[in-house]
Each structure stands twice: as C-alpha cells, then as structure tokens.
C-alpha positions, 0 to 999 in steps of 0.5 A: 119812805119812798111810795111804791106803786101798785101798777099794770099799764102798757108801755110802762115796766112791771111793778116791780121793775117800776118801784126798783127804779130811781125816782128820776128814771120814773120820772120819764113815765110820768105823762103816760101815767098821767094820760092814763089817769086822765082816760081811765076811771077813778074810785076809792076802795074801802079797805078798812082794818086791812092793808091796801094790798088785801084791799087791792086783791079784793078791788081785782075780784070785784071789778075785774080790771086789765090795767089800774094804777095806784099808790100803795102809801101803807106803812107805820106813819100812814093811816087811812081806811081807803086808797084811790084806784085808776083802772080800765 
C-alpha cells in the first residue's frame, strides 16, 4: 500500500493531484518537500481511537496552519496513536 499525503505547500500540486501522481513524478518535488520540513515546525498530534484525517481536522482548528505536510500511513496493517506534522 502506497502512502498518501496530507499536504498544502506552495509550488507543489494540491493533495489530491500529488497522491495521483506516480512515485517518480513525486520524486521531483522532493527537495521542496525537504526545504519546507527543514524550515517549518514539527509536532506529533495525538489522535487516538480516531483516524489520522479526524485527527488532522482537529490539528487545522487548534493551530490554525497556512501550509503542513504529512504522511497519512492509516490502514488495515498500520496502527498507531499520533502522526507527525510539519506546518507554518
């Protein structure tokens, strides 16, 4: 199973555009992705008993970000209580 992204950053397409694309196409947005992760501020967000999407709607309500970056891993082989977050 292929991550997808949970992403708004400028000069990179729309989430949805971005996970459509082939791995070798999102290859060639990986140093903006990397400059904004290394410019940005981190934290993981708890979002236990829930998926990381509700989680993430309630990270946007709390911090109030205009762009974030990450990596949306739920599904049926993956379990965890939090997800880490780059955001401005």
């Amino acid at each position: 199973m292929a991550n997808n992204y949970i992403l708004k950053i400028e000069g990179i397409p729309q989430q949805h555009a971005y996970n459509a694309l082939s791995f070798g196409r999102q290859l060639d947005y990986r140093d903006k992705i990397a400059a904004f992760k290394a410019s940005a501020k981190s934290l993981h967000f708890s979002c236990k008993r829930t998926t990381t999407a509700a989680g993430f709607r309630k990270f946007r309500e709390l911090y109030k970000p205009t762009q974030w970056f990450l990596v949306d891993r739920d599904g049926p082989c993956y379990h965890d209580d939090s997800f880490e977050v780059w955001y401005r």
